[in-house]
Every structure is written in C-alpha cells, then in structure tokens.
C-alpha positions as CSV (number, residue, x, y, z in Angstrom):
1,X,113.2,92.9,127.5
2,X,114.9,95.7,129.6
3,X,114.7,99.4,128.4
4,X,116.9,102.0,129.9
5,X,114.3,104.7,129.7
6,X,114.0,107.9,132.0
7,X,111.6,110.1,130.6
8,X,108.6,108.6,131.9
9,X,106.3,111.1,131.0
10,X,106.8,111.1,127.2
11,X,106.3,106.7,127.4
12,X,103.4,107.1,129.3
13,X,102.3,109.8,126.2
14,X,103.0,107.4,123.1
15,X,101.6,104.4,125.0
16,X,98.2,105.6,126.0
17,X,98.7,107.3,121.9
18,X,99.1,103.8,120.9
19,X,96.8,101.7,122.8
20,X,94.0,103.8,124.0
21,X,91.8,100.9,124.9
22,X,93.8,99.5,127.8
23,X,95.1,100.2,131.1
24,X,98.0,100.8,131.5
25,X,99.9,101.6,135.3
26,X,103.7,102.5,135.5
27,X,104.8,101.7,139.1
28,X,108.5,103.5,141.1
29,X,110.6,101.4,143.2
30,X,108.3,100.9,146.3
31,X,105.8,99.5,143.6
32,X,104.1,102.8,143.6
33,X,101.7,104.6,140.5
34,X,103.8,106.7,138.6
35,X,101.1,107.1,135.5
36,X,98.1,105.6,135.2
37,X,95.2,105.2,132.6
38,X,92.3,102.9,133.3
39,X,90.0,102.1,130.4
40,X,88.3,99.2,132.0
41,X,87.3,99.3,135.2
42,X,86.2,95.3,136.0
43,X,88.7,92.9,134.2
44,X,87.6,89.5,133.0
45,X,90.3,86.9,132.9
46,X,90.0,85.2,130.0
47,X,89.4,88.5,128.1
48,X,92.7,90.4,128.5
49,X,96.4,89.9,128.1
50,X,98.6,90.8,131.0
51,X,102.2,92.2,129.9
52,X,104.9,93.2,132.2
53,X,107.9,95.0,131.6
54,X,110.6,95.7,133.1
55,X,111.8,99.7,131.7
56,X,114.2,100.3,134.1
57,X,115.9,98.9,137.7
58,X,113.5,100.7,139.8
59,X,110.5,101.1,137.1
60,X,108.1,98.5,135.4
61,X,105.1,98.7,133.3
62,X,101.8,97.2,133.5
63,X,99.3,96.3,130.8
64,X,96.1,95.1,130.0
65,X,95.2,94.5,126.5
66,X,91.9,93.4,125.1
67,X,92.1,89.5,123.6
68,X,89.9,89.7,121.0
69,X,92.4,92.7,119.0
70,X,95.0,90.5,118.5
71,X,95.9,87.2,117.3
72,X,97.6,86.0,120.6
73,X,99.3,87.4,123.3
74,X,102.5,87.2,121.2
75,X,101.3,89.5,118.8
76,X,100.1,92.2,121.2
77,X,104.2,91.8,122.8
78,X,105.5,92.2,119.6
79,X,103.8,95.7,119.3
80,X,105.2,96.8,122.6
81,X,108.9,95.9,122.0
82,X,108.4,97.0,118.7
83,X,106.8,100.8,119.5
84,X,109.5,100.2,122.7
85,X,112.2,99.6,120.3
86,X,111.5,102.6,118.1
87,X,110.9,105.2,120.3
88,X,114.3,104.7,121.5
89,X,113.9,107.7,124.1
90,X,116.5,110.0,122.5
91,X,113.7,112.5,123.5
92,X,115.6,112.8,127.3
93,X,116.6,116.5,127.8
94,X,115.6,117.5,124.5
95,X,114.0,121.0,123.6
96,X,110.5,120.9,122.2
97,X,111.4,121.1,118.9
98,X,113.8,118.3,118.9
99,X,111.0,116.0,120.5
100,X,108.7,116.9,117.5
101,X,111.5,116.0,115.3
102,X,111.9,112.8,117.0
103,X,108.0,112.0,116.8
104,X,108.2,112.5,112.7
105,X,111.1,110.0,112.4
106,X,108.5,107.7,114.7
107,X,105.9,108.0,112.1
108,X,108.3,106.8,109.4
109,X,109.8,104.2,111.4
110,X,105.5,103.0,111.5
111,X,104.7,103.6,108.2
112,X,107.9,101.7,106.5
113,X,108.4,98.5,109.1
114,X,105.2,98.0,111.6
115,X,103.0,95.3,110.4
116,X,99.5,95.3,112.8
117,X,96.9,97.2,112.0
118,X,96.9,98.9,115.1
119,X,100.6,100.4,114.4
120,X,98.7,101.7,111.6
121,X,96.1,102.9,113.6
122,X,98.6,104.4,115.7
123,X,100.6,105.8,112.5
124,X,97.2,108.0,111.4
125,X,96.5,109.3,115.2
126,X,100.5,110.6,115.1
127,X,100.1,111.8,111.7
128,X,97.0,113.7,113.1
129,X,99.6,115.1,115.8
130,X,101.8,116.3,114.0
131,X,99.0,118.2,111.3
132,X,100.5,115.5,108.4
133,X,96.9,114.2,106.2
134,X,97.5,110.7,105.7
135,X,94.9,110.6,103.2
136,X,97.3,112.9,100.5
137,X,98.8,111.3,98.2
138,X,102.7,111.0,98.3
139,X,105.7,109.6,97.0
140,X,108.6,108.0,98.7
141,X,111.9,109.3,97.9
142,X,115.6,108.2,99.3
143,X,118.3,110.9,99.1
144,X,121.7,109.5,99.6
145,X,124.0,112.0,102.0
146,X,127.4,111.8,103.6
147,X,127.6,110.3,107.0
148,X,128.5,113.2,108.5
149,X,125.7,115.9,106.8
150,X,122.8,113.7,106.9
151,X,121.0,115.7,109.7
152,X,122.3,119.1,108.7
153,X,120.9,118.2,104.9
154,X,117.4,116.9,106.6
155,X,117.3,120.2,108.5
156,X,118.0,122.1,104.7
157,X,115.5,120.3,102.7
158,X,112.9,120.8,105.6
159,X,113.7,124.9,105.4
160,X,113.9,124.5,101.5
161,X,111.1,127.1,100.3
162,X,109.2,124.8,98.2
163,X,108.6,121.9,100.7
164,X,105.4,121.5,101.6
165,X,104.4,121.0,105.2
166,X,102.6,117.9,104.0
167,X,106.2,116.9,102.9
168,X,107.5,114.1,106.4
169,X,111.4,114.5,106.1
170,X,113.6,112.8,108.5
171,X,117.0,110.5,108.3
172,X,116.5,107.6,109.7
173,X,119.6,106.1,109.5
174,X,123.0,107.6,108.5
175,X,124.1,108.4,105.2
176,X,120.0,107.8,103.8
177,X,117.3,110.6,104.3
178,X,113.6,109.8,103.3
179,X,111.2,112.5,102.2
180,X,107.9,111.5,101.7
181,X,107.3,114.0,99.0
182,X,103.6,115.5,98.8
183,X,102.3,115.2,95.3
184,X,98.8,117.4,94.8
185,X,98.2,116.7,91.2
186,X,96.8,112.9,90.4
187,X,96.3,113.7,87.0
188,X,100.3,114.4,86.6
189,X,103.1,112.2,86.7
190,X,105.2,111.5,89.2
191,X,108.2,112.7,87.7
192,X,106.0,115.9,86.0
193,X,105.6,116.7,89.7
194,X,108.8,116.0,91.4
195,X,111.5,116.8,88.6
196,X,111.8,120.4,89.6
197,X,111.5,120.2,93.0
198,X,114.4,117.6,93.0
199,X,116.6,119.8,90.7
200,X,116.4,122.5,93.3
201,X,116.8,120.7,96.1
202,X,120.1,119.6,94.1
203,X,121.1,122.9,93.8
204,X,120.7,124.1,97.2
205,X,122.7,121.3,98.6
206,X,125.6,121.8,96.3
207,X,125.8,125.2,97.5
208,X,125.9,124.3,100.8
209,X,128.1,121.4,101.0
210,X,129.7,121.3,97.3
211,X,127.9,118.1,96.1
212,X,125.2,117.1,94.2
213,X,123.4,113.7,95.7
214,X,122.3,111.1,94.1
215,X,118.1,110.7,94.5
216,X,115.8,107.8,94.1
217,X,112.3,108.0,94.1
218,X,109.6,105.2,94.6
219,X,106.1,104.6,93.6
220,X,102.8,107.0,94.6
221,X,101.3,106.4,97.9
222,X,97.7,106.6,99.2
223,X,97.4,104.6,102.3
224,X,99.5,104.0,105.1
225,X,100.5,100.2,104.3
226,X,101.5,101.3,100.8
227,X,104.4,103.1,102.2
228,X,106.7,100.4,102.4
229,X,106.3,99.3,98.8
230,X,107.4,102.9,98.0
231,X,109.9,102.6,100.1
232,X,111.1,98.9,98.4
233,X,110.6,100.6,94.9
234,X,113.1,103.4,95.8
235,X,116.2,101.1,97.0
236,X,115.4,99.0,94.1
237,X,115.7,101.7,91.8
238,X,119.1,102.6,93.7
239,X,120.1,98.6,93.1
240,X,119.3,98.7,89.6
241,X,120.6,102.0,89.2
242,X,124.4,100.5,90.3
243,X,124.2,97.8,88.1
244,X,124.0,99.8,85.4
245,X,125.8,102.4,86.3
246,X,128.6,99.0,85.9
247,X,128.0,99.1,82.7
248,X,128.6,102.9,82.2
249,X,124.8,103.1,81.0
250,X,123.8,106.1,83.8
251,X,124.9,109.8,83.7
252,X,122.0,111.1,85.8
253,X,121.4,111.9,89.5
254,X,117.8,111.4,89.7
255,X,116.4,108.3,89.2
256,X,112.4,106.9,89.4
257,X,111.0,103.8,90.3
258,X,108.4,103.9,86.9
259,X,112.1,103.7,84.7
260,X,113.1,100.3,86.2
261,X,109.8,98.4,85.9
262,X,111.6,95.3,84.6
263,X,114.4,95.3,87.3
264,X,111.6,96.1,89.9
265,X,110.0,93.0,88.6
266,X,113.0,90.7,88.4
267,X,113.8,91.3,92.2
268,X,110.5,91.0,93.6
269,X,109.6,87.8,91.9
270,X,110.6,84.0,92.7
271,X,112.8,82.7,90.2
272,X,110.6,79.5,89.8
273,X,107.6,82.1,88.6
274,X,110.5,83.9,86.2
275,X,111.0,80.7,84.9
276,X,107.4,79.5,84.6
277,X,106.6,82.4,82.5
278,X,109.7,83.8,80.2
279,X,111.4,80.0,80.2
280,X,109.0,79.5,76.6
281,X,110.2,82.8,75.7
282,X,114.1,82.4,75.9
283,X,113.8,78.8,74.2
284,X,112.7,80.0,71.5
285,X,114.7,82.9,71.1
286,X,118.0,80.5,71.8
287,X,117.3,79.2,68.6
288,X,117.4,82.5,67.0
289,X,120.0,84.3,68.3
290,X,120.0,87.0,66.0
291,X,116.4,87.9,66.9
292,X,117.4,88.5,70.8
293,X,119.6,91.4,69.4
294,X,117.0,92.8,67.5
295,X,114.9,93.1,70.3
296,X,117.4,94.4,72.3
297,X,118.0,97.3,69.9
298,X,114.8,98.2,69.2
299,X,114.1,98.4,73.3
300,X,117.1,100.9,73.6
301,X,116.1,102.9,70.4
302,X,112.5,103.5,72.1
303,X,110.5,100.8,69.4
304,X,111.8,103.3,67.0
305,X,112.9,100.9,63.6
306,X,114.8,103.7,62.3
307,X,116.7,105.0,65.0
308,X,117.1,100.7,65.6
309,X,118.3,100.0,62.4
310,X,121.3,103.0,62.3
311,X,122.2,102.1,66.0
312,X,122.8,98.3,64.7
313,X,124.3,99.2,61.5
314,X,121.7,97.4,59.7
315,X,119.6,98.3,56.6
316,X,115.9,99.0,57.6
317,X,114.4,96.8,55.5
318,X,116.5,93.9,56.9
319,X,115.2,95.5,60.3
320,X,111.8,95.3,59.1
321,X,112.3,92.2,58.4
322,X,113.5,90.8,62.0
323,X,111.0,92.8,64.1
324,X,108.1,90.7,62.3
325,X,109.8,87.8,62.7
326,X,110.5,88.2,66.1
327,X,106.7,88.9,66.8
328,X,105.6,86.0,64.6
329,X,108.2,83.9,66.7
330,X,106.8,85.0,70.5
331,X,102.8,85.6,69.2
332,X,103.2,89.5,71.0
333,X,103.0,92.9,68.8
334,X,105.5,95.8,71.2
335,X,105.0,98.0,68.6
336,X,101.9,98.7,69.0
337,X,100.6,97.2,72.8
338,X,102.7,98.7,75.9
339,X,101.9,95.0,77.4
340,X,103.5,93.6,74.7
341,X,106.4,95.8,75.4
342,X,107.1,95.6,79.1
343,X,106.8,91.3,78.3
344,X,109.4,91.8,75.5
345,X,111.5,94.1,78.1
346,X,110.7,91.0,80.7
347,X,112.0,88.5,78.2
348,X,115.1,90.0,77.2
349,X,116.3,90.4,80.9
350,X,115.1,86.7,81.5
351,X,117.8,85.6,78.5
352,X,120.4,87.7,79.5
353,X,120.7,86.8,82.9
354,X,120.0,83.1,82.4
355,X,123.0,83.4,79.9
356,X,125.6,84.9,82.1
C-alpha cells in the first residue's frame, strides 16, 4: 500500500498515539532516520511482527509490533492501513484549528468502523486529547444536510449555544453530519433530553440557510464499541422512516431510534429466525383474517379499544369481542404486558410483509 503523505511529523504523532508499545523508524531517501521511537531495545524474532511501508517515493516506515497483541500479523496490518487509510492527511498546510477539526472526525471514523481493541484503545487516548470523556453517556444522532452546506452547518451546530463541549460534531461524509449528542441525565429519556435541543438546532439552521433538516437519532451510548450500534440504529430509523413516509404516514422532522423498535428488529434479524419465531403466529392469524385487522387498529390507536373501535367503524362491544379473541388465538395479553405488545407489533409486520 502506497500513501502519498508529506506531513511527516503529524504520522509520526498519531502512530506513536496509536501504538505506543513499538518501535517505530521513518527513514528519507538515503535510508536515513527521519522520526524515531524505540520502545524495545533488544528484539526477539519470533516475538515481533515486522511491517514495512512504503508512504511515499523517497519515504518508508518501519515497525515492530509485539506478537502476542494480535491475532496474526494480518491483523496488526490491517490496523495500519486502516488508521493509514483514515487519517487521510488532509492535515498538510492546515492551521491549528483545522488539524483539531480533522483529529475529531478521526475519533468518529474509530469509534463507528475500527474493530481491534487497540483502535479502541487508541479511540479513548484521542478522546483524552481532545478533553472529550468517553465514559459520558451519549447518543448518536444523523442530521441530513445539502451537499454543498454540510461543513458550514457542522461549523453552526458546533457554535450553537447549547452544545455542549462533550457534544463530538463532525461530517464525515457529504450531505450526512453526526453529532454524538451528550446526554447528562440517565434517569430521563432520550427524547426528554434531546427534543429541545433538536428543535433549536432546527430553528437556527432555517434561519441560516432557509431549511429545516430532517434528524435521526439512534440509541444511548456508554462505551466505545457501542457507538456503532447507535450509529446502525440511526440510519435505520432514516430507512424506516422513508418507507413510511411512502405511505404518507410521517409529517415530522425528527425521528428516534426507540419509535421504530419493530423495523429495527426486522432489519437486523435473519429471515430464517423471523420465520422460526412469528411463522406460528401468522398461520394462525391466516385463518382469521379479520383478527389481523383488529390488531392492526388497536396498535395504531395506542391499545386504546375505544379510540380502536371509532377508527374501524366498529361497535366496541364487537371490538371487545375480537381483542379477546385474538389473545385467546396467540396465548399473549398486549393490553396489559409491553412484551406482549412489541411481539404483537413483531407479528403483524411478519404478516404483512410475508403477504406482499
């Protein structure tokens, strides 16, 4: 792998960040030491992995990596092509500020796609750089932008008065900016917490660029691996979110990852598991078809046999009447157990999209 990289200085900084148990030796064109860090002084063979590689015509990189961290010398590659690969070296000519910037869109990068335990390692000591607690608890949000405002709206919600500087903002790829929004309060709910926030960060955007955008927010956060699942939770949301906006079902503009438990469900899970578990379900219910919409009105009145009975145009005795039987049918009580509830919410998605 051949990197054009020229700002030596700021790789020899992230490398000795990210592996500060190895030597490392960057050599110039007459093979001589450019930057240097020497951990171990007398090298068994057997015990280290040597990697070479080559950064630029006249400039090559030398390492020496302990064995025993990694499963094979594969694995301890990967992690240099991949920290390589996402430091990208933008940082050339760039101001102080813009390099900081550059190091917070690093972190994400770490926190959302490196897999080793030592990118996560590495994650917490640039966390610790850049004053950012890993140990807070977050939330992973996705605001969508235009392609041409995405910076410009990073560089707003980042000067936005109520973003904390636990908040780590950054766009990392066009049109999509991530805010890992700082949540103090454990006791609250995500959306308690965020709502407000979210509406004003509406508000200030509009005012700047005459749009309000559309925001989708994933699951809380407490360690570093968990980030990712946040992360999938959010664009999930934004999937489910379209295909019911299809439908005409969706007038807001923020959406949370906790409202869309079933479709989260349905597109993280094999299909041979769906079908293992809600296949019973949707058998039985084929043979009662008229109980499949009386599920599917009482889910969208909020278990609520009135408001279900009006919406279907049906008396609420008769209502009555079909909710029981629909329990005695599947053995579960969603009146009464939340459990019961999410399975019935499972089951009717099962049916309907076995049915399409």
């Amino acid at each position: 792998m051949k990197n054009n990289i020229d700002n030596i200085k700021q790789l020899f900084i992230l490398l000795s960040e990210a592996f500060p148990l190895s030597n490392i030796r960057i050599t110039g064109p007459n093979g001589n030491t450019i930057a240097r860090q020497e951990y171990y002084a007398d090298i068994e063979e057997d015990d280290f992995y040597r990697i070479t590689k080559t950064l630029a015509p006249d400039r090559q990189l030398l390492m020496e990596v302990r064995a025993d961290g990694y499963k094979d010398e594969t694995e301890a590659e990967r992690m240099l092509d991949s920290l390589l690969s996402m430091a990208d070296f933008r940082c050339k000519g760039m101001k102080r500020r813009e390099f900081e910037d550059n190091e917070e869109k690093r972190l994400l990068r770490i926190l959302f796609y490196a897999d080793s335990m030592e990118m996560r390692i590495y994650a917490v000591l640039l966390a610790e750089k850049l004053k950012k607690e890993m140990a807070l608890e977050r939330v992973v949000c996705v605001i969508e932008s235009r392609y041409k405002e995405t910076d410009g709206m990073t560089e707003l919600i980042k000067r936005y008065g109520k973003t904390s500087p636990q908040d780590i903002c950054e766009s990392i790829e066009e049109g999509r900016i991530i805010l890992c929004k700082y949540v103090p309060d454990s006791d609250k709910t995500v959306k308690s917490q965020c709502d407000e926030y979210f509406r004003g960060i509406q508000g200030f955007i509009l005012d700047k660029y005459g749009y309000v955008p559309q925001i989708y927010i994933g699951t809380m956060v407490k360690q570093a691996e968990e980030y990712r699942f946040s992360l999938n939770a959010a664009l999930t949301t934004k999937r489910a979110v379209g295909e019911r906006r299809q439908k005409g079902r969706i007038r807001q503009d923020i959406y949370y990852a906790e409202d869309y438990l079933v479709e989260y469900t349905f597109y993280n899970t094999g299909q041979e598991e769906l079908r293992h578990f809600l296949e019973p379900y949707a058998e039985k219910l084929e043979k009662e078809p008229e109980l499949i919409k009386t599920a599917q009105m009482l889910l969208e009145s909020g278990m609520n046999i009135s408001r279900a009975s009006k919406s279907g145009y049906v008396h609420r005795n008769t209502m009555m009447l079909h909710v029981k039987k629909l329990c005695g049918l599947l053995k579960i009580d969603p009146m009464n157990s939340d459990g019961d509830k999410f399975l019935l919410m499972l089951i009717c998605e099962y049916y309907r999209s076995r049915n399409l």
